[in-house]
ZAVEX-794580 format. One line per field, with one value per residue: residue number from 1; x, y, z of N, C-alpha, C in turn. Coordinates in Angstrom, 3 decimals. Layout:
BEGIN
k: NUM|... $
n.xx: X|... $
n.yy: Y|... $
n.zz: Z|... $
ca.xx: X|... $
ca.yy: Y|... $
ca.zz: Z|... $
c.xx: X|... $
c.yy: Y|... $
c.zz: Z|... $
***
This chain:
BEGIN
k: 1|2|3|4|5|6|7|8|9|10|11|12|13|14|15|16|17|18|19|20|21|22|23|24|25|26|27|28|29|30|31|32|33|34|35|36|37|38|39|40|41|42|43|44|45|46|47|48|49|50|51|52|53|54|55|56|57|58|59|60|61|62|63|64|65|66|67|68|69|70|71|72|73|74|75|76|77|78|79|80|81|82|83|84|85|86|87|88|89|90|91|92|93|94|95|96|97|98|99|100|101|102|103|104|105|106|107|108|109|110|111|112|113|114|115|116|117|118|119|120|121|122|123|124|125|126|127|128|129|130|131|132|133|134|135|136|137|138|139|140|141|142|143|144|145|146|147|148|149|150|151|152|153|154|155|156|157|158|159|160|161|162|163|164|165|166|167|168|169|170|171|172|173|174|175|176|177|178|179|180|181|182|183|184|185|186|187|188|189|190|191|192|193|194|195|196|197|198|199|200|201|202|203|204|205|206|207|208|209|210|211|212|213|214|215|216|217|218|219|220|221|222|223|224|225|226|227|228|229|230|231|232|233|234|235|236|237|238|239|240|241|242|243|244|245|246|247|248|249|250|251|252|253|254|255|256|257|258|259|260|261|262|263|264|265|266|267|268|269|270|271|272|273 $
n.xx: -56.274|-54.248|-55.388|-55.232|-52.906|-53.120|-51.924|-51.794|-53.918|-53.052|-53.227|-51.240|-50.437|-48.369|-46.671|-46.132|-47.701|-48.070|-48.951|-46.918|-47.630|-46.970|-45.072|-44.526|-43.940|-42.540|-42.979|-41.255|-43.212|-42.562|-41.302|-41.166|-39.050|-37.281|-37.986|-37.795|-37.264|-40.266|-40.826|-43.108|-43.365|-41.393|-42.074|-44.284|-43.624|-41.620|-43.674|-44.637|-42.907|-42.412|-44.911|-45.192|-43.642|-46.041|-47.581|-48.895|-49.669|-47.776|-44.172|-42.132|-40.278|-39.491|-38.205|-38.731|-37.198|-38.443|-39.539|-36.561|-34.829|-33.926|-34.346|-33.472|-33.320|-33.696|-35.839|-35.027|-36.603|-39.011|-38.012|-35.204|-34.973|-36.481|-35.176|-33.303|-34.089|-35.456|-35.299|-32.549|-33.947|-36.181|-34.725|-33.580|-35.587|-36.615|-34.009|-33.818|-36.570|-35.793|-33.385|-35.529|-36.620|-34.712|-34.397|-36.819|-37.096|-34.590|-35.228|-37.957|-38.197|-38.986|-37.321|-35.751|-35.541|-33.422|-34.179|-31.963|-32.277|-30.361|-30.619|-29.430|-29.227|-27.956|-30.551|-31.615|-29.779|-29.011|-32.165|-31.238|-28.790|-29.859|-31.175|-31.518|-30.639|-29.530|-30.122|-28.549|-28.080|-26.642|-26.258|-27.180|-26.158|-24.399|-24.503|-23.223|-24.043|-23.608|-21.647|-21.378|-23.294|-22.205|-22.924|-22.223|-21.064|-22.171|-24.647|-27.868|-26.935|-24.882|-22.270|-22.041|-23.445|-22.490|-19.822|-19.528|-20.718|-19.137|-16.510|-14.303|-12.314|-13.118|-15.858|-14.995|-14.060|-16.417|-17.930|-16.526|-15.794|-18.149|-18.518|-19.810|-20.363|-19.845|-21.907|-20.179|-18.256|-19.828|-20.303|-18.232|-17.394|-19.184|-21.924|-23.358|-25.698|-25.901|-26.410|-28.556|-30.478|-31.821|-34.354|-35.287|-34.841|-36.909|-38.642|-36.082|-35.609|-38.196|-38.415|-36.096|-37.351|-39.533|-38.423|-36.551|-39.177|-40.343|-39.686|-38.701|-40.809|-40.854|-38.399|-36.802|-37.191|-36.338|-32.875|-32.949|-33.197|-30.430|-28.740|-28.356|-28.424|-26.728|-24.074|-23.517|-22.590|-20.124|-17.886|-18.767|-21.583|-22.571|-22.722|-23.895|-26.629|-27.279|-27.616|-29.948|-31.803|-31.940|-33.293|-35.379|-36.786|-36.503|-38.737|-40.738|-43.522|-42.855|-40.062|-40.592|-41.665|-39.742|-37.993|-39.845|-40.898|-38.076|-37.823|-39.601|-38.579|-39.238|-40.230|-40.445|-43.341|-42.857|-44.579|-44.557|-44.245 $
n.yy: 6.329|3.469|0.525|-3.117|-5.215|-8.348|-11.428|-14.508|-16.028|-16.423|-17.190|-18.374|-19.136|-19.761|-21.564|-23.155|-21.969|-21.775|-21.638|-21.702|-20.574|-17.695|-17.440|-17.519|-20.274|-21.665|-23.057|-24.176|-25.877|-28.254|-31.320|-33.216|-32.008|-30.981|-28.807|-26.124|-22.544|-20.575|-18.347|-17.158|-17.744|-16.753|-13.681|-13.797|-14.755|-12.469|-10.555|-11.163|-10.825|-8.337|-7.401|-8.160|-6.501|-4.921|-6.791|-7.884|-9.797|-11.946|-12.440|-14.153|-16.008|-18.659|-20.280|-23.684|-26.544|-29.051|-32.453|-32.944|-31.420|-28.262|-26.346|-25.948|-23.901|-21.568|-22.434|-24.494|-25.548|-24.257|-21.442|-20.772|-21.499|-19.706|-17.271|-17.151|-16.649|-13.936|-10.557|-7.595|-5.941|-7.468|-9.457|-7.580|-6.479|-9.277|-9.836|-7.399|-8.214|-10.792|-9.754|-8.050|-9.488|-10.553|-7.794|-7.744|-8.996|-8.648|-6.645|-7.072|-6.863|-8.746|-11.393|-14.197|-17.697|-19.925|-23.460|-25.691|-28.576|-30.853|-30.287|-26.585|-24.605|-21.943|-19.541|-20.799|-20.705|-18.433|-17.463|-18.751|-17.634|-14.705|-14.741|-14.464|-16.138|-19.174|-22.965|-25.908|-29.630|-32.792|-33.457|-30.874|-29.415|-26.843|-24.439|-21.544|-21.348|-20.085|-19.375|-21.426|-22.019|-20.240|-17.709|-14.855|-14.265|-12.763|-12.805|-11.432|-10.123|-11.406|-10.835|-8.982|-9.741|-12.479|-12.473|-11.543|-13.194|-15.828|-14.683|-12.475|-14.378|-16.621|-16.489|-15.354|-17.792|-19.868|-18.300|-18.159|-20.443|-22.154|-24.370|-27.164|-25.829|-28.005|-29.414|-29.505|-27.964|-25.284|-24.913|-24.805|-22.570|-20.208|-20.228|-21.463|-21.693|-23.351|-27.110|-29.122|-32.670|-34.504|-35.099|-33.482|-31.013|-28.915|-28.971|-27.608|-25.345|-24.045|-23.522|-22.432|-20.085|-18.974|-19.037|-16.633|-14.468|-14.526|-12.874|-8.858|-7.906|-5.724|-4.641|-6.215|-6.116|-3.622|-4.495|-6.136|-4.213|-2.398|-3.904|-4.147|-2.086|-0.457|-1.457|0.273|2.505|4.523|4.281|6.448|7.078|4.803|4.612|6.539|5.665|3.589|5.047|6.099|4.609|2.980|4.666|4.780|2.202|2.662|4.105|1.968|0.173|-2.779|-2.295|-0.986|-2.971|-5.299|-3.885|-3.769|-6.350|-7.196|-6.176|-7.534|-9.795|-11.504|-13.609|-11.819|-10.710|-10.142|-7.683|-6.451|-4.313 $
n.zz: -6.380|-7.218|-8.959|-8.043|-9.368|-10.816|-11.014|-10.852|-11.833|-14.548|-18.011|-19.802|-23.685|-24.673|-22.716|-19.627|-16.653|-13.246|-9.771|-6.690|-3.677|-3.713|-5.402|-9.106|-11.381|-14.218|-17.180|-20.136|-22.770|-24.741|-24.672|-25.880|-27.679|-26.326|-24.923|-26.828|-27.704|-29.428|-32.080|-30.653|-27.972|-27.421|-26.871|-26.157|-23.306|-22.743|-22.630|-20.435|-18.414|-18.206|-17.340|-14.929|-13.130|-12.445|-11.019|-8.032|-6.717|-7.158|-6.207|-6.774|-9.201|-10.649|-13.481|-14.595|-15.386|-17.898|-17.967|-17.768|-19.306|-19.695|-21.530|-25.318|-26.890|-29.555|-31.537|-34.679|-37.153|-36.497|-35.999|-36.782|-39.344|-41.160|-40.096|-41.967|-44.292|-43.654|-44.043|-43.515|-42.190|-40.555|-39.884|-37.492|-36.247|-34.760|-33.188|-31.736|-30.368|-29.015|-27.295|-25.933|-24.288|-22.175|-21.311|-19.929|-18.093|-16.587|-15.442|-14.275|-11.184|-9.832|-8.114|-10.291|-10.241|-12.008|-12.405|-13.794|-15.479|-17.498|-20.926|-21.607|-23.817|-26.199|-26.719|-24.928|-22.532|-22.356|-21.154|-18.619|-17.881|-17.316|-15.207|-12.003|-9.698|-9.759|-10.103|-10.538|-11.774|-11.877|-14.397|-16.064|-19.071|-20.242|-23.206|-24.880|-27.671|-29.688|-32.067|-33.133|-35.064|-36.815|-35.741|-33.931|-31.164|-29.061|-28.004|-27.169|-24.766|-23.413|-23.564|-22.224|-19.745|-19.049|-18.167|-16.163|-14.221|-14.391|-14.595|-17.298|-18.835|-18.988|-19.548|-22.145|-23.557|-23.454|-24.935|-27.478|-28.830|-27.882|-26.928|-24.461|-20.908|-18.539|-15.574|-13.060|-13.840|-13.897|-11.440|-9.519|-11.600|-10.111|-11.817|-11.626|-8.446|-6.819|-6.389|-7.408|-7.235|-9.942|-9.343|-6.995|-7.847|-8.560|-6.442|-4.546|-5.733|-5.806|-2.796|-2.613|-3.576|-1.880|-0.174|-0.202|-0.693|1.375|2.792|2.791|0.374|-1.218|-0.624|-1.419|-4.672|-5.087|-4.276|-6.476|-8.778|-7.980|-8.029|-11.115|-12.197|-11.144|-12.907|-14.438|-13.201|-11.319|-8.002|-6.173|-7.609|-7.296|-4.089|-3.725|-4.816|-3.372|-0.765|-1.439|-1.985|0.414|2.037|0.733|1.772|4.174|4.784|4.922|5.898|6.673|7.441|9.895|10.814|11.602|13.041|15.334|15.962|16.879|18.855|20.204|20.369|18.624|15.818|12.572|10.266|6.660|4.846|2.566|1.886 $
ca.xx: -55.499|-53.970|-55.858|-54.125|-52.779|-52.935|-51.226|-51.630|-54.779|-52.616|-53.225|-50.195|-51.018|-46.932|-45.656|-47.162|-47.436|-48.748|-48.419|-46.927|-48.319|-47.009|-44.460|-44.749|-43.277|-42.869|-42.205|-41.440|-44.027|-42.196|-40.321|-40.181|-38.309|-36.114|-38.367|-37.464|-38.601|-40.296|-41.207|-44.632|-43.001|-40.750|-43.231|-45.246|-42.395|-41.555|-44.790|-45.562|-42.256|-42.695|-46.454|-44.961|-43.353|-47.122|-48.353|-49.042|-50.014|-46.318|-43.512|-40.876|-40.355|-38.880|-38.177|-38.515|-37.123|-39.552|-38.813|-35.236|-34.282|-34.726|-34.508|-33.007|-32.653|-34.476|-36.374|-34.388|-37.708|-39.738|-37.200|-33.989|-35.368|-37.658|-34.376|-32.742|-35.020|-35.692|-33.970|-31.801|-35.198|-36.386|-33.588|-33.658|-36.690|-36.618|-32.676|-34.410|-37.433|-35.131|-33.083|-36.566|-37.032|-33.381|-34.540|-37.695|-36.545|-34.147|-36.149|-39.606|-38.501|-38.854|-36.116|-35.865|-34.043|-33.854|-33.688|-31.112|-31.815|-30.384|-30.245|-30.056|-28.055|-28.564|-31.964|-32.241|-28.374|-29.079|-32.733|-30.889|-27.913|-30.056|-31.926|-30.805|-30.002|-29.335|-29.844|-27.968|-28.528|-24.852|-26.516|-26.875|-25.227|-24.861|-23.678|-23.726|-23.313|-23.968|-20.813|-21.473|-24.608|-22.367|-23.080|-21.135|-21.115|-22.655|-26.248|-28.778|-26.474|-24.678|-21.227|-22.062|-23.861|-21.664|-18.580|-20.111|-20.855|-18.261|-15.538|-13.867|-11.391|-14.035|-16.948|-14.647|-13.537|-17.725|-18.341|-16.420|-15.824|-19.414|-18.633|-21.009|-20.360|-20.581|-22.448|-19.235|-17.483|-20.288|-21.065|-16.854|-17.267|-20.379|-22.944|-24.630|-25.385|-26.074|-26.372|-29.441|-30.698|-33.240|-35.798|-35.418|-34.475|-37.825|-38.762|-35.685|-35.515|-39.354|-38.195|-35.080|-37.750|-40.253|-37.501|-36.865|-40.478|-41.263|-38.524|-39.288|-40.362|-40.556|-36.887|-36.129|-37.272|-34.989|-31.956|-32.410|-32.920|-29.346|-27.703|-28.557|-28.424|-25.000|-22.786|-23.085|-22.174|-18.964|-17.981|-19.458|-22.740|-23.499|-23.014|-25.306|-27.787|-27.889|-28.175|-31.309|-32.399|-32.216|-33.742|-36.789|-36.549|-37.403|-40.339|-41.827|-43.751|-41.679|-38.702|-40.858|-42.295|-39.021|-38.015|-40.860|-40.360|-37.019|-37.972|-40.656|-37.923|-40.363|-39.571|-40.876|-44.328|-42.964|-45.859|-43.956|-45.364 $
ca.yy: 5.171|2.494|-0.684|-3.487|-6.068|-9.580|-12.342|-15.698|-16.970|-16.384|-18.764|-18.439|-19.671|-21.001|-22.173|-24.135|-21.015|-22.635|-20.538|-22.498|-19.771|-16.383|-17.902|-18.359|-21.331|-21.161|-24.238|-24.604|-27.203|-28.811|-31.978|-33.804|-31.417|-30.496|-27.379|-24.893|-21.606|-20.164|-16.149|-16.743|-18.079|-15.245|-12.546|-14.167|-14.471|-10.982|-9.522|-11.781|-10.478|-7.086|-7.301|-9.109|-5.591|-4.451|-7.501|-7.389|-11.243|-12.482|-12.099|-14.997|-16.592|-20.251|-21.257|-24.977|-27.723|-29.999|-33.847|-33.717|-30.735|-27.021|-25.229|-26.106|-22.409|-20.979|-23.916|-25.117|-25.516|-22.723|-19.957|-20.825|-21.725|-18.572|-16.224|-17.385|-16.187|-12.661|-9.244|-7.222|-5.073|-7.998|-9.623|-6.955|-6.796|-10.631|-10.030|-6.694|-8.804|-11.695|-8.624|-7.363|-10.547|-10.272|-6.615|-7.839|-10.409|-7.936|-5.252|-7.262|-6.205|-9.772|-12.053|-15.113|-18.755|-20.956|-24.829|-26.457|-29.890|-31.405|-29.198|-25.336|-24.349|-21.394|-19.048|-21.223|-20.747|-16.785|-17.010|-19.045|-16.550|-13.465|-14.917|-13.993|-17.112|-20.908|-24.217|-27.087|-31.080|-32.924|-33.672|-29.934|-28.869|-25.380|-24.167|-20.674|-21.988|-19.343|-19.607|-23.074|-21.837|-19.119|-16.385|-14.013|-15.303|-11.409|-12.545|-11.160|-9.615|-12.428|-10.259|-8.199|-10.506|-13.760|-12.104|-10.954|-14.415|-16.317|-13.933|-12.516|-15.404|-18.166|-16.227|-15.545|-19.230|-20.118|-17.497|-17.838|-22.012|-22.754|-25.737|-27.104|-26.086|-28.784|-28.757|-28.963|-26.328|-24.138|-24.611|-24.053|-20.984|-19.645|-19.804|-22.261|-20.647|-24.492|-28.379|-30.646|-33.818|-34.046|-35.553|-32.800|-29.769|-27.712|-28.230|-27.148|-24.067|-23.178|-23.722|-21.086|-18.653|-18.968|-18.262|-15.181|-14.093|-14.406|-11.814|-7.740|-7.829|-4.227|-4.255|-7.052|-5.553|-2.418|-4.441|-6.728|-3.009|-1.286|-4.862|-4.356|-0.167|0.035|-1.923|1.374|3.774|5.001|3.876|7.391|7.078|3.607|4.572|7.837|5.220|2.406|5.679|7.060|3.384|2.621|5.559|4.870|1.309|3.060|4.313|1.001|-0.626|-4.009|-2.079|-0.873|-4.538|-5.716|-3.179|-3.858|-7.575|-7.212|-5.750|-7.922|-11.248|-12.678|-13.468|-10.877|-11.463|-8.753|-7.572|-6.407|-2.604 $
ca.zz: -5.936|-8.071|-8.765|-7.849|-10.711|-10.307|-12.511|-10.230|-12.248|-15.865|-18.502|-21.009|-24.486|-25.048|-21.874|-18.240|-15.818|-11.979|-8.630|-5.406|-2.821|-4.116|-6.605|-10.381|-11.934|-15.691|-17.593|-21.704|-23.022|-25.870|-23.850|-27.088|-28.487|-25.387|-24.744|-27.709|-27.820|-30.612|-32.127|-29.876|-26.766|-27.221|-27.441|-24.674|-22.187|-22.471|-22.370|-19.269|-17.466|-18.508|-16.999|-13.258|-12.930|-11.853|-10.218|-6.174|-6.223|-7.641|-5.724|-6.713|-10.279|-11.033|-14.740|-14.015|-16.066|-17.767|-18.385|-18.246|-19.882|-19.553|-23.026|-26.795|-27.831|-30.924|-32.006|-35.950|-37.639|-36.293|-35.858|-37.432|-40.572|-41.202|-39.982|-43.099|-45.575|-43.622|-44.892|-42.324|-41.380|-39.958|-38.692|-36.633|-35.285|-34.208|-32.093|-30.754|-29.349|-28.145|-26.397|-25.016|-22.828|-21.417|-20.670|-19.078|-16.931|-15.701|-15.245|-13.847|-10.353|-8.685|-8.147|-10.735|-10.032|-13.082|-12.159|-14.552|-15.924|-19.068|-22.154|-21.376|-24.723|-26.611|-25.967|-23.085|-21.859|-21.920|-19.798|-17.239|-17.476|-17.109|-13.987|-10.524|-9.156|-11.338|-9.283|-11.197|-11.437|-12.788|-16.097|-16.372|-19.935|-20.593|-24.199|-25.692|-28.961|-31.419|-33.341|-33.832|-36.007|-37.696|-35.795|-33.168|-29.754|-28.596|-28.431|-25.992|-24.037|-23.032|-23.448|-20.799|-18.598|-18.741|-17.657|-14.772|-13.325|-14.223|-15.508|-18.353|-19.731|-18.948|-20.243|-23.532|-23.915|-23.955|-26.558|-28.915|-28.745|-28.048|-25.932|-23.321|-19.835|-17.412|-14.153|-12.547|-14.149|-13.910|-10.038|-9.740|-11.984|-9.678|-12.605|-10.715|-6.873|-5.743|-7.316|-6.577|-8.074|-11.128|-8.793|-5.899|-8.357|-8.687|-4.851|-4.038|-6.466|-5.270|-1.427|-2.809|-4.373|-1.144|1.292|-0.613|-0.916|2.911|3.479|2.480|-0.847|-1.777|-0.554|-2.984|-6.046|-4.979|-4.433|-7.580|-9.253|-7.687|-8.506|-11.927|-12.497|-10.658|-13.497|-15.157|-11.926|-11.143|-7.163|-5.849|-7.959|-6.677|-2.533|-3.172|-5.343|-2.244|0.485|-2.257|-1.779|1.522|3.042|0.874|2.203|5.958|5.375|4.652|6.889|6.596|8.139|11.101|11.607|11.651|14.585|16.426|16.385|17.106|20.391|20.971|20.229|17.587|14.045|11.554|8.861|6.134|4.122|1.145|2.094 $
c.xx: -55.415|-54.382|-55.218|-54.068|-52.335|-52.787|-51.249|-52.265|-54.524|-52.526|-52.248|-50.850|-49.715|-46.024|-46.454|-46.787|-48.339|-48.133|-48.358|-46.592|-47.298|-45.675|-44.721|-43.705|-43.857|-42.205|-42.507|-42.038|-43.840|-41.770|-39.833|-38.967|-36.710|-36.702|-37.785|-38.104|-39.073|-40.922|-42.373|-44.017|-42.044|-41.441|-43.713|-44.544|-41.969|-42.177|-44.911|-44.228|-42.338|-43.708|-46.252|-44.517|-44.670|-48.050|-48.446|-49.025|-48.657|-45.338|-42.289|-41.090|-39.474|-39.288|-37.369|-38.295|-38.380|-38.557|-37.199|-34.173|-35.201|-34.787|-33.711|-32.460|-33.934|-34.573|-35.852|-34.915|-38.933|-39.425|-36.138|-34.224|-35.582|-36.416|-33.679|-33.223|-35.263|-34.352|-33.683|-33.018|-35.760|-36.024|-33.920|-34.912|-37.163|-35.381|-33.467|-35.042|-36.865|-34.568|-34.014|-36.644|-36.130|-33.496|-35.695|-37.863|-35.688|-34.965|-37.977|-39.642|-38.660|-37.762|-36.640|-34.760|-34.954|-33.593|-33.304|-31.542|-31.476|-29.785|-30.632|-28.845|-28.964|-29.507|-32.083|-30.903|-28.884|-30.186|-32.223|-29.773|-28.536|-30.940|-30.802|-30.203|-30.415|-29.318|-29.290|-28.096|-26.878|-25.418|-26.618|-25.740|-25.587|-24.241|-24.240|-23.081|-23.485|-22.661|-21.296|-22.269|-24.005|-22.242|-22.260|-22.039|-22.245|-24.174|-27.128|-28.578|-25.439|-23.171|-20.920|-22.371|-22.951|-20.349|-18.611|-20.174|-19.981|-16.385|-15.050|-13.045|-12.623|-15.185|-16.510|-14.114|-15.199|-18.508|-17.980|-16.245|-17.365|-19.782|-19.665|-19.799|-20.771|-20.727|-21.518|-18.498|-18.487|-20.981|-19.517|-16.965|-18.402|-21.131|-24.045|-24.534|-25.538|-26.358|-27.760|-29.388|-31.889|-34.227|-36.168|-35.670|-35.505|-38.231|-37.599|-35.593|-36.673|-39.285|-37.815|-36.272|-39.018|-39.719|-37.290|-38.129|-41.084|-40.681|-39.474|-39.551|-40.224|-38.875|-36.185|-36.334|-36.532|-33.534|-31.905|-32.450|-31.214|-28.317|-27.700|-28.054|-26.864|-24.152|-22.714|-22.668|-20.904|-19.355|-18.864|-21.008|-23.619|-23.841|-24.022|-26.417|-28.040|-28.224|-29.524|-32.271|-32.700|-32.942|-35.527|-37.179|-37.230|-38.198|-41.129|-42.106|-43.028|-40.267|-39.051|-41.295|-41.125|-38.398|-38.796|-41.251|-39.010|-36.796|-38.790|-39.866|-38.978|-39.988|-40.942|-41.684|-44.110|-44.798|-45.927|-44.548|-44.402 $
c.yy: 4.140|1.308|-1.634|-4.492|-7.441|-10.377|-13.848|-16.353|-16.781|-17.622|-18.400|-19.465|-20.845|-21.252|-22.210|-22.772|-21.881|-21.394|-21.926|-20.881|-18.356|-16.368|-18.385|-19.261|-21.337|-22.617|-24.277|-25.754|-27.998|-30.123|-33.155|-33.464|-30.277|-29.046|-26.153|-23.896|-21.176|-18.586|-16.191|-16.806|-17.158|-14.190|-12.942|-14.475|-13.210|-10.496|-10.045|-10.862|-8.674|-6.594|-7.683|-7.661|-4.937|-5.532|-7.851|-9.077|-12.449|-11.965|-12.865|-15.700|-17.979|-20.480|-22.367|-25.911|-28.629|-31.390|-33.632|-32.385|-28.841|-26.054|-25.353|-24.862|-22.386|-22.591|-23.865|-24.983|-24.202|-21.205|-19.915|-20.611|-20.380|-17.264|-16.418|-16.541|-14.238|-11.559|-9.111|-6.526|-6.381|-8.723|-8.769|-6.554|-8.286|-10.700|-9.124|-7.208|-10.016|-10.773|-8.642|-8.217|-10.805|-8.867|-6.948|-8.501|-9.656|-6.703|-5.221|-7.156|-7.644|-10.876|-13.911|-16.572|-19.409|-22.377|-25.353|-28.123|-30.451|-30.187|-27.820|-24.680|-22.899|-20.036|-19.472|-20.456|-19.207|-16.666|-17.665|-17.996|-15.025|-13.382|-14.627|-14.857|-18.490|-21.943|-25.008|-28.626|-31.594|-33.159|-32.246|-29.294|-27.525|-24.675|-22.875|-21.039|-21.385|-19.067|-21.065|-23.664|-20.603|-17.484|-15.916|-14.169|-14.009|-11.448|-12.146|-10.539|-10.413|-11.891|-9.622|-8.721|-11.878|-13.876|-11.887|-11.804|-15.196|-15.821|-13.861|-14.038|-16.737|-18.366|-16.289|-17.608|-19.583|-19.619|-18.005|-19.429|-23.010|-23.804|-25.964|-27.021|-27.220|-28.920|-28.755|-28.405|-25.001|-23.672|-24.202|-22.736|-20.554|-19.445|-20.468|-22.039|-22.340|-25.845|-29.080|-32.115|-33.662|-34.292|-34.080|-31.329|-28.769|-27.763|-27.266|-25.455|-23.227|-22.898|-22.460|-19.731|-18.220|-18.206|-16.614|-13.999|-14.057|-13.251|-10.412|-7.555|-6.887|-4.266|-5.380|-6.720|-4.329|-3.389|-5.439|-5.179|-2.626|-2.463|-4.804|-2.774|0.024|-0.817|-0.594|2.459|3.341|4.199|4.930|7.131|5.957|3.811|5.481|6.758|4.401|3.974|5.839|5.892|2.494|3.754|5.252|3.718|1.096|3.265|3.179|0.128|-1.736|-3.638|-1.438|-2.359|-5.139|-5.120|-4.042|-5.598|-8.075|-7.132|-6.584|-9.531|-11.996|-12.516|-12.363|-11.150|-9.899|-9.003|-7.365|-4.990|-2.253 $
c.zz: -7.061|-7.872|-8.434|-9.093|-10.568|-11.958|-11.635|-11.659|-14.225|-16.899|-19.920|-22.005|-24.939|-23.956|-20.641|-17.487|-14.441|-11.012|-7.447|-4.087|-4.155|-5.379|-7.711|-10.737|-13.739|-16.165|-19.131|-21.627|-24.380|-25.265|-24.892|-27.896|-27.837|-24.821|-25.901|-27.455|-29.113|-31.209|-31.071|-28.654|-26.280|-26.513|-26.255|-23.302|-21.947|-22.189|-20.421|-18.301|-17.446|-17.669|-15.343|-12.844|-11.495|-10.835|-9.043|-5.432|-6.619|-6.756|-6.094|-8.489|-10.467|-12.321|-14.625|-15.560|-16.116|-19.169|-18.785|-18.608|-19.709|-20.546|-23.682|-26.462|-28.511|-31.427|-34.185|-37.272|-37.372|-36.205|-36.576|-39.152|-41.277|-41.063|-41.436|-44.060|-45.427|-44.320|-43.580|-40.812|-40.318|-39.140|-37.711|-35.842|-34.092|-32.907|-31.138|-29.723|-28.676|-26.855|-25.493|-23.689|-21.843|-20.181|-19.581|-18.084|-16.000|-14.812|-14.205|-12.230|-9.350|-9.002|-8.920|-10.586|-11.002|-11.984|-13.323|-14.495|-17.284|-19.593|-22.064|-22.613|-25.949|-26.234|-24.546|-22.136|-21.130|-20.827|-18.297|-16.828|-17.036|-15.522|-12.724|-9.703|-10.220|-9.820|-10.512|-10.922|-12.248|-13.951|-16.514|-17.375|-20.812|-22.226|-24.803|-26.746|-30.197|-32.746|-34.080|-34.972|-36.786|-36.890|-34.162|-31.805|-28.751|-28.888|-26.768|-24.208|-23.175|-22.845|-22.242|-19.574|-17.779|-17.889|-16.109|-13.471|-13.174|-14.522|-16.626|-18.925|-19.729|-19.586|-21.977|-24.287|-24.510|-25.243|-27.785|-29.382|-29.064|-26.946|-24.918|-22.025|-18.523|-16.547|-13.339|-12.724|-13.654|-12.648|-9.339|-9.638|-11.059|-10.827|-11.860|-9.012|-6.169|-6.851|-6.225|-7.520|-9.196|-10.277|-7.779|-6.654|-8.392|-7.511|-4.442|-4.808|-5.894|-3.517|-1.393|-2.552|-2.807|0.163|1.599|-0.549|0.412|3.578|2.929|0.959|-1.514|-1.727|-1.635|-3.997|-5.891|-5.098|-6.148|-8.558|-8.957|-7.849|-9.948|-12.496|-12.122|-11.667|-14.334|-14.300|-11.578|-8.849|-6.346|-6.395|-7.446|-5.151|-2.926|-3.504|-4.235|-0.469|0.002|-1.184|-0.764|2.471|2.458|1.304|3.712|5.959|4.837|5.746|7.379|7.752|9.842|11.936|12.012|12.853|15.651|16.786|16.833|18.202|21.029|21.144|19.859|16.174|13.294|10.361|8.153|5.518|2.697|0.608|2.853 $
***
């Protein structure tokens, strides 16, 4: 039998990790500097989402705005700088591991809502774009701005992903321009699933991620899986993948409790089993 793997009592070395009951909350700790990230905070964000995959005591994630603002990008001085100087070999190792955390965020199996405040431009723009659901505040300014630094708007997957949310012509206008999105364009375009205030914004985002998390959670890490696996399936490959996926869905306890409160006219405690 498999041990079980717990991540509540995690003490990250580059960024505030806290649990409000079975939800992590992740917060960049720069606020002088608008939250940047940098090669460590990289590296240690990935590994950590990579690692939630296995953990029994996590169920919901919130990357929460701190003071004002929720993420620079690639911090100027610590990352920008330093890319300059590397050869291509390394270049490439540095986009790869930006990539990785795009992959691991998708891939970690529990459902993530960013809370938007302030400055999410950049690095930041993409982890709020790769999260599952975005709350927004109106100061909320969103900019993928990598031309604006030179380089081709196609970072971190942001080609494939951006389009997705708000569509092609709107996603290409952001690319290749740079411009900031503002919180009412981007709650318009659906990037943002809802608008609060700066004061309210991380209750209400952890309220979001709690609501979620009281529901089946085994069955939520399947559908954020077959929401994610199906942009590459044909219309046939995706119904067989949601029958695969719902049949293993039945034999989980969760879907008998849910019966059997159904009959009994009482609300339903999944178990996430």
């Amino acid at each position: 039998m498999l041990t079980t793997y717990k991540m509540a009592n995690l003490q990250p070395k580059h960024f505030i990790w806290r649990m409000e009951g079975d939800v992590a909350v992740i917060q960049l700790d720069r606020p002088d500097r608008k939250n940047p990230l940098t090669f460590e905070s990289y590296a240690e964000l990935r590994d950590t989402f990579r690692d939630l995959v296995y953990a029994d005591d996590v169920n919901g994630v919130v990357i929460a705005s701190n003071e004002g603002n929720y993420c620079s990008g690639g911090d100027v001085h610590d990352i920008i700088g330093p890319l300059v100087a590397m050869d291509m070999k390394d270049l490439l190792k540095f986009t790869r591991m930006t990539g990785d955390l795009v992959k691991a965020m998708i891939n970690c199996a529990k459902p993530i809502i960013s809370a938007v405040d302030g400055i999410s431009v950049g690095a930041g723009a993409i982890m709020a774009m790769a999260s599952d659901l975005r709350i927004g505040t109106p100061d909320a300014k969103t900019a993928f701005l990598f031309t604006r630094v030179g380089l081709a708007g196609c970072d971190m997957g942001a080609c494939a992903i951006l389009p997705r949310i708000i569509g092609q012509g709107r996603a290409a206008e952001l690319l290749y321009t740079g411009r900031s999105m503002s919180a009412e364009e981007g709650y318009t375009w659906g990037y943002f699933n809802s608008m609060s205030t700066t004061e309210a914004l991380e209750a209400d985002a952890i309220r979001m991620a709690q609501r979620i998390t009281a529901g089946p959670n085994f069955a939520h890490g399947i559908t954020k899986t077959q929401l994610n696996q199906e942009w590459n399936m044909g219309l046939d490959q995706a119904i067989e993948a949601e029958a695969q996926a719902q049949a293993i869905c039945m034999q989980t306890k969760d879907f008998e409790t849910a019966y059997k409160a159904f009959v009994a006219k009482e609300k339903p405690v999944f178990e996430g089993a």
